[in-house]
C-alpha positions in Angstrom: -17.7 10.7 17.0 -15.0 13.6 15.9 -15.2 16.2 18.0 -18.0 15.0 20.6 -17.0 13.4 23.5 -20.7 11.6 23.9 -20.5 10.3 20.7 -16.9 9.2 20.7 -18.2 7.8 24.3 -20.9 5.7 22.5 -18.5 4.5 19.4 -16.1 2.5 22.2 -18.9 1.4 23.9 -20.0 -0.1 20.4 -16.1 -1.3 19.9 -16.0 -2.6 23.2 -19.2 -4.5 22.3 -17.9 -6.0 18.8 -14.5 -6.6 20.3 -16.4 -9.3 23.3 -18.6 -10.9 20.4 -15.4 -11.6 17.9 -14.2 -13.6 20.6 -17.1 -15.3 21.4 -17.0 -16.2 17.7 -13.5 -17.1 17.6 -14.2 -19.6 20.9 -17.1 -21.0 19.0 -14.9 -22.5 16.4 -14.0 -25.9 15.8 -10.6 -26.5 18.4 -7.8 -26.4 16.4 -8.9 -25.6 13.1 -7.3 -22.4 10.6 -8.6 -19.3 11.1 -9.0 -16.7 8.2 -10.6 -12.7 7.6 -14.1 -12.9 5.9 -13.5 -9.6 4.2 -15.5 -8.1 0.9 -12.6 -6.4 -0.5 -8.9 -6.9 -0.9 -6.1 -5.3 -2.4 -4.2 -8.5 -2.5 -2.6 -9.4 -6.0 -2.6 -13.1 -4.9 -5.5 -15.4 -6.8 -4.2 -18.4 -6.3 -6.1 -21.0 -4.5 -9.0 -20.5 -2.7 -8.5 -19.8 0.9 -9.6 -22.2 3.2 -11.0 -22.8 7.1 -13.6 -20.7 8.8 -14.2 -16.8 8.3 -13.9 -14.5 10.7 -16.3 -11.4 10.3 -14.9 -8.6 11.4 -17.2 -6.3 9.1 -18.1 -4.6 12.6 -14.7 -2.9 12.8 -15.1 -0.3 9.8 -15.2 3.1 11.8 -13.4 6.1 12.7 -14.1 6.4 17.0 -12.6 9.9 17.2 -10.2 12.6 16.2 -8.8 13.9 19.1 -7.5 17.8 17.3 -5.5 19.1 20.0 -3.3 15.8 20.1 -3.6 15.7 16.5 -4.3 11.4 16.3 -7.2 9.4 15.8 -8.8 6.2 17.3 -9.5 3.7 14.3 -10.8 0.6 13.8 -9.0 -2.1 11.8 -11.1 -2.4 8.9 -11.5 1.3 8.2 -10.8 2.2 4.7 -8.4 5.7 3.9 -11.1 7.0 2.2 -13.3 6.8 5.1 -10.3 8.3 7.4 -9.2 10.8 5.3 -12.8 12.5 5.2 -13.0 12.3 8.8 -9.4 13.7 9.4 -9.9 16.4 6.5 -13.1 17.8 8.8 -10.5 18.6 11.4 -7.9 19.7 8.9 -5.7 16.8 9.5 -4.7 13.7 7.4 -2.4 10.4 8.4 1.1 10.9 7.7 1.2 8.4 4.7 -2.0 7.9 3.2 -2.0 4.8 0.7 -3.1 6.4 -2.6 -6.0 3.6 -3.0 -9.3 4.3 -1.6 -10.0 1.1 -0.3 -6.8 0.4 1.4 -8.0 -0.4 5.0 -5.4 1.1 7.8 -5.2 -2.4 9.7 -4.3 -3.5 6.0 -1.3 -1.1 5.6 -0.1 -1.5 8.6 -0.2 -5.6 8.3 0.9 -5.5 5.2 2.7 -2.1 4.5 1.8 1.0 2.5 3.5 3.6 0.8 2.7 7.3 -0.6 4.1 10.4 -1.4 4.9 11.9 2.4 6.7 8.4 3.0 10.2 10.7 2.5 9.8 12.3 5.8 7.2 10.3 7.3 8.4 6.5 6.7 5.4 4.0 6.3 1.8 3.9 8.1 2.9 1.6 10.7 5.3 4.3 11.8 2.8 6.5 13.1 0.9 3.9 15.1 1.0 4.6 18.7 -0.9 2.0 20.0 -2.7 -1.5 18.4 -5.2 -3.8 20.0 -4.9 -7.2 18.3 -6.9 -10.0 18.5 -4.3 -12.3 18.5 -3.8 -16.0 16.8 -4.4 -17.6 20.5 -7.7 -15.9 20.4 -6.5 -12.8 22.8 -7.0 -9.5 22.6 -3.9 -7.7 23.8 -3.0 -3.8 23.3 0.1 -3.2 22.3 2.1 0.1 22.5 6.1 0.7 22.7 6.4 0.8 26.2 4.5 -2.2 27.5 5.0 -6.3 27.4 3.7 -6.6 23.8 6.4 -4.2 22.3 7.6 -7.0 20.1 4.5 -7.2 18.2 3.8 -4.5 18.0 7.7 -4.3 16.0 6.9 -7.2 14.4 3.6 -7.0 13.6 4.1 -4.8 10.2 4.7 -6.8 6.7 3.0 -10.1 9.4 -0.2 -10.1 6.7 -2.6 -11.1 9.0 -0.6 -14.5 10.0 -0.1 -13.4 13.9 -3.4 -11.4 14.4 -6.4 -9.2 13.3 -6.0 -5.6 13.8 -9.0 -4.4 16.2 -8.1 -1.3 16.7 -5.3 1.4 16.3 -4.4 5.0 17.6 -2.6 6.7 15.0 -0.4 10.6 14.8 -2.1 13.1 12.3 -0.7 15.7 10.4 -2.2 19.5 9.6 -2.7 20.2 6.5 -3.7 23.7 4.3 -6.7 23.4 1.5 -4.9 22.9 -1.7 -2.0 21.5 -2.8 1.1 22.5 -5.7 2.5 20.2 -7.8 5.6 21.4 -9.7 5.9 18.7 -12.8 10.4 18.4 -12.8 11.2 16.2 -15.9 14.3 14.2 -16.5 16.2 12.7 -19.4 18.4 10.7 -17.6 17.8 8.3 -14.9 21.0 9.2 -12.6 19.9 12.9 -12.8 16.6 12.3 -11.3 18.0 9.8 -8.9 20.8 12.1 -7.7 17.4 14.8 -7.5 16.0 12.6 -5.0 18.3 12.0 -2.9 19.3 15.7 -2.5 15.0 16.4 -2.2 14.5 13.4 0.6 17.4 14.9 2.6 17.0 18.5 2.9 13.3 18.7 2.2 13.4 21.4 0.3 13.5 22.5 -3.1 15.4 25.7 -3.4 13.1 28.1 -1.3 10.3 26.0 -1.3 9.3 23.0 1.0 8.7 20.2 -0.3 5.6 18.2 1.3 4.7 15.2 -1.1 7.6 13.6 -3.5 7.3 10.9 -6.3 7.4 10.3 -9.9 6.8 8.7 -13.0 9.1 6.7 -15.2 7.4 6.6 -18.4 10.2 5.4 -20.9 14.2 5.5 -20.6 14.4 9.2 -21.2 11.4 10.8 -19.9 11.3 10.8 -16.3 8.7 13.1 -14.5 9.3 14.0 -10.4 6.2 15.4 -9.1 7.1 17.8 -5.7 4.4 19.5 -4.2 3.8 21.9 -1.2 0.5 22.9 1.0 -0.6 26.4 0.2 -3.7 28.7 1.4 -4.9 29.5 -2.0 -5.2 28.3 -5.4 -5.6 30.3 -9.4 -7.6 27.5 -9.9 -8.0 23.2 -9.5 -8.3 20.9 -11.7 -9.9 17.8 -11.9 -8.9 14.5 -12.9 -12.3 12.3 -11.8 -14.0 13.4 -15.0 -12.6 13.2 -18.5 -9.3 14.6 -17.3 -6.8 11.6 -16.6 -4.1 12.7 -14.0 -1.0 10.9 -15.3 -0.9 12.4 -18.6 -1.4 16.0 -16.9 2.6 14.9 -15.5 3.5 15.5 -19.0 1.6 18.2 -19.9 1.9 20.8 -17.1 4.6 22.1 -15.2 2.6 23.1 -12.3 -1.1 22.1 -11.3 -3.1 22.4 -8.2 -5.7 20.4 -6.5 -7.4 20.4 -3.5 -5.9 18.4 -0.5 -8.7 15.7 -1.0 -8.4 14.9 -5.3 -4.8 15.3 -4.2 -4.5 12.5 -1.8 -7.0 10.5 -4.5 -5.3 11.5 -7.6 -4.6 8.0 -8.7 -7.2 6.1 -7.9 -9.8 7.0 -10.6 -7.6 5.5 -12.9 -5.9 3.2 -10.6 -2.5 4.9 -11.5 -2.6 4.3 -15.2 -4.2 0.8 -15.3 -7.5 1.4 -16.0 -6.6 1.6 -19.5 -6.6 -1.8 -20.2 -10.2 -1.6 -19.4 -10.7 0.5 -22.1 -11.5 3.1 -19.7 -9.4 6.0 -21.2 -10.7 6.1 -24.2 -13.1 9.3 -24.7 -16.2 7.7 -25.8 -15.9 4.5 -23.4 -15.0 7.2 -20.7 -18.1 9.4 -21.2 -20.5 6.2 -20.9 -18.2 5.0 -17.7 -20.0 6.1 -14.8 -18.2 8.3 -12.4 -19.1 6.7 -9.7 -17.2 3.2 -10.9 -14.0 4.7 -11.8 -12.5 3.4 -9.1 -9.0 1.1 -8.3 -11.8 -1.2 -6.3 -14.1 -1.7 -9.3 -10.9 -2.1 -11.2 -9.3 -4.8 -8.7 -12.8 -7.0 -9.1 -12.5 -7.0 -13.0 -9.2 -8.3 -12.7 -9.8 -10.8 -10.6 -12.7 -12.1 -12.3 -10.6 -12.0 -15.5 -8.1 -14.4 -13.6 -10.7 -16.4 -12.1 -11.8 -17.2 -15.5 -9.2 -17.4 -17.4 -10.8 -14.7 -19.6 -7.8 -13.0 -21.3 -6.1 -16.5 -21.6 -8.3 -17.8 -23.4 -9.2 -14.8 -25.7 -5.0 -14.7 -26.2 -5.2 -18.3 -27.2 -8.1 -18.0 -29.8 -5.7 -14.9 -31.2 -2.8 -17.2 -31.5 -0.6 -14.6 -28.9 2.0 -15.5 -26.6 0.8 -16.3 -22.8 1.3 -13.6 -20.6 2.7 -13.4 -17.7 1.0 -10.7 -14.9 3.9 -8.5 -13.2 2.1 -7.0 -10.9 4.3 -5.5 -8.0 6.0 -3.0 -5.6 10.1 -3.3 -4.8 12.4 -0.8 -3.0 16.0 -0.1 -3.8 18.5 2.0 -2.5 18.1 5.3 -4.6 21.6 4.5 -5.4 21.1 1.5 -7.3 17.9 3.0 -9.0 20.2 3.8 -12.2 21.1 0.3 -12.6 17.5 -1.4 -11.5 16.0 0.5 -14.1 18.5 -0.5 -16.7 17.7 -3.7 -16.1 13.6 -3.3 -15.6 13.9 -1.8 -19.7 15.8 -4.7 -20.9 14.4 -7.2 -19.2 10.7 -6.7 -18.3 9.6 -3.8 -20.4 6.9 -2.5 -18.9 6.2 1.6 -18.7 5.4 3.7 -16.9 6.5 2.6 -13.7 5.8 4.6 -10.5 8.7 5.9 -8.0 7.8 6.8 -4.7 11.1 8.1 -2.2 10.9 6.2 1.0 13.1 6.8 4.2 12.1 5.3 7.5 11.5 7.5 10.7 12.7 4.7 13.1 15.7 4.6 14.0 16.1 1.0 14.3 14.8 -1.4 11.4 11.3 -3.0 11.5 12.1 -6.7 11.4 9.5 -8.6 8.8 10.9 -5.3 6.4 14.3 -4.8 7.9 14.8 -1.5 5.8 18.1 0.4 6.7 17.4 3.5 8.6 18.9 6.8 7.6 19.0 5.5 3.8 16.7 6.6 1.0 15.0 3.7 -1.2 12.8 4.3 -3.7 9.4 2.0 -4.4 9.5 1.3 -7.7 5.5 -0.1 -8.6 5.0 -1.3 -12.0 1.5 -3.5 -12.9 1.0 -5.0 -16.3 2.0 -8.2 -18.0 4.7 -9.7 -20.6 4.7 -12.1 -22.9 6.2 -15.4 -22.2 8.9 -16.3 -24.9 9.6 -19.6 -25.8 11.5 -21.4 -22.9 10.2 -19.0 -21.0 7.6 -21.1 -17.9 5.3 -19.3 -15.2 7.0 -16.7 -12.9 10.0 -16.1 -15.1 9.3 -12.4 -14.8 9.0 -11.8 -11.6 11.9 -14.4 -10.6 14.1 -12.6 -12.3 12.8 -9.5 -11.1 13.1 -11.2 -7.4 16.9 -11.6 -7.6 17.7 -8.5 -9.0 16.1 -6.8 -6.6 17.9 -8.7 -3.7 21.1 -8.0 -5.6 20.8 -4.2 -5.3 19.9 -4.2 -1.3 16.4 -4.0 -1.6 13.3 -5.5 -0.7 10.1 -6.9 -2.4 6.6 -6.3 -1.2 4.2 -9.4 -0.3 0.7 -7.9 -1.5 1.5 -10.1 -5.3 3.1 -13.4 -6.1 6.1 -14.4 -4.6 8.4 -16.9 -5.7 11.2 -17.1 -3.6 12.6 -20.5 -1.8 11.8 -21.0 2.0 15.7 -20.1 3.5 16.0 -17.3 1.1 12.3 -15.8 2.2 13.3 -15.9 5.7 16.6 -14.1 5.3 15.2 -11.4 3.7 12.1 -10.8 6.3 13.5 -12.0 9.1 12.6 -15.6 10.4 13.5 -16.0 13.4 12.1 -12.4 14.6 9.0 -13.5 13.3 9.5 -17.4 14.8 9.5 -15.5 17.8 6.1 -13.8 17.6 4.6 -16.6 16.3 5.2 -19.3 19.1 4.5 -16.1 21.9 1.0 -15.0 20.0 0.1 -18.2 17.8 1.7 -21.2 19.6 -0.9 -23.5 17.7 -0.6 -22.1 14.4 -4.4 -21.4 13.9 -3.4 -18.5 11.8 -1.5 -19.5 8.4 2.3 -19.1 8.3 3.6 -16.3 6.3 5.5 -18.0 3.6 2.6 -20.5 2.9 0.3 -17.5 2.8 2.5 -15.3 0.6 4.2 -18.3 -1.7 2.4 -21.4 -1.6 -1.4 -19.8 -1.8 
């Protein structure tokens, strides 16, 4: 694999292999009939309705086929998960330029369906460092696409497409170098327009004072305490902590003003407690902590609780007993111009209530707009990601949350992301991601809609 060209020589003889059986398994079914991924894990905030049609398997697809180190990118497989490719990349000391701060995260799945971290300041999203992507298409093809051949267009209109024009095979992606540890400087705010203005100046030059400035986010945790994280690559360290045992890394925002952590808990800081949400699994708590095992402090282990708890109405039902209010899950990622951070915010505390909220600085490196997330190039957003739930006052029916989270976001310039429930009418969906770019792709790569439509996938299911 890495490293060795026999091995990496075997590994596409293996892809090569699993690519010719997947479509002699897609030919094999039924003409006509809906086509979905039969995949173990998701990330998806979506449990709705169960999906239908035959499952694909595409379980064969989960490896790294080489890091080429002198061209500094890496041959992938769809289904590879981050933490799989950042443990090969770290070998060569190199990482992607955005890794999704979720272990699980596949790379065909953030680059279908978007992905954000803390290099996304200089280095856009993790479609924007694809080079090249073989697809296996909803017409059952398998076509390469780069941005200088025929299939330029999907490959532009492939991100934010959720799986609804193809199935990732296969992508070759730019890496970045990187140093063994990493500084984190802990800046906190009092007010909102202060640490907005902060951005801004930190996404543009890059720098902070004399220092560079490598990663960028923050934390909101109520209206006046607002912690921006900036941190740097650096050769050596006094000493690294640890936030996988009993340590839990979002209160260390609050109670450090500079840390260090090797590159690798860096780019996994928040997954042991997926951000701040395992809490509500009691997880936090010292005793329940020390009797968690390690080994299932994890956003996945997480993400199946929940969604057993939903399939079951567990919480519900518990609430009900207890005489609460329902609740209502708000569970999702928007950008907005920074801006119009100030005023989103303002309304977020009235409205929604929910804390702490994670910012993350975005700016794209295209210079054109991608068009299922037309994004306005040369202007800095910031992804806003809050995941919890709110009671539903009287009056109040399902979705009133995240409606009114929904216009305000449109209001400000921004844009939602499509991993959670959505709730916006047909005409207004497609102005905001671009329906007729992606009528386009859909009639040239799934003329007989075997693959599910994007709004009926990400409103209707």
């Amino acid at each position: 694999m890495e490293g060795d060209p026999s091995r990496a020589t075997r590994h596409y003889g293996v892809h090569d292999r699993a690519v010719a059986q997947l479509r002699q398994r897609y030919d094999a079914l039924p003409p006509g009939s809906s086509v979905r991924l039969a995949k173990k894990t998701s990330n998806l905030f979506r449990f709705g309705s169960a999906a239908t049609g035959p499952g694909l398997d595409v379980s064969a697809f989960d490896q790294v086929l080489e890091v080429d180190s002198g061209r500094r990118t890496a041959q992938v497989q769809g289904m590879v998960t981050y933490e799989r490719l950042a443990a090969a990349t770290l070998r060569h000391g190199l990482m992607p330029l955005v890794v999704p701060q979720l272990k699980t995260i596949t790379l065909g799945g953030a680059v279908a369906g978007l992905g954000i971290e803390s290099t996304s300041f200089r280095n856009g999203l993790p479609h924007e460092s694809v080079r090249e992507l073989e697809v296996l298409t909803g017409d059952g093809q398998v076509v390469v696409a780069r941005a200088d051949n025929e299939h330029a267009g999907l490959l532009r209109a492939f991100p934010n497409s959720y799986g609804t024009l193809g199935y990732t095979l296969r992508l070759e992606i730019e890496l970045a170098p990187v140093r063994p540890y990493v500084r984190l400087r802990h800046r906190r705010f009092t007010d909102i327009a202060a640490a907005a203005a902060a951005l801004d100046e930190l996404c543009a030059t890059g720098r902070d004072g004399d220092r560079p400035v490598d990663f960028l986010d923050g934390v909101v945790f109520d209206r006046r305490d607002i912690v921006l994280t900036l941190a740097d690559f650096v050769d050596e360290a006094p000493a690294t902590s640890d936030y996988t045992g009993q340590k839990i890394f979002y209160r260390s925002l609050r109670e450090h003003a500079v840390d260090h952590l090797t590159v690798h808990d860096y780019l996994w800081r928040w997954d042991t407690d997926w951000f701040w949400c395992s809490r509500a699994f009691g997880a936090q708590h010292p005793l329940v902590r020390r009797l968690w095992p390690r080994r299932y402090r994890r956003s996945d282990v997480y993400h199946h609780l929940v969604a057993f708890d939903r399939r079951h109405r567990l919480t519900e039902r518990l609430d009900r007993r207890r005489g609460r209010p329902p609740q209502e899950a708000v569970v999702q990622d928007v950008e907005v111009p920074v801006g119009r951070l100030p005023e989103f915010l303002d309304f977020f505390h009235r409205e929604i209530g929910i804390s702490p909220i994670w910012l993350c600085p975005l700016r794209l490196r295209s210079d054109s707009p991608w068009p299922l997330y037309p994004l306005k190039p040369g202007e800095t957003y910031v992804n806003l990601g809050f995941w919890s739930a709110v009671p539903l006052r009287p009056g109040q029916g399902p979705g009133f949350h995240n409606r009114l989270i929904e216009e305000e976001v449109t209001a400000l310039g921004g844009h939602k992301s499509l991993y959670s429930t959505v709730h916006y009418p047909r005409d207004a969906f497609w102005r905001l991601y671009d329906g007729a770019a992606y009528t386009a792709a859909k009639r040239a790569y799934d003329p007989d809609g075997r693959l599910p439509d994007l709004y009926d996938k990400c409103v209707r299911t």
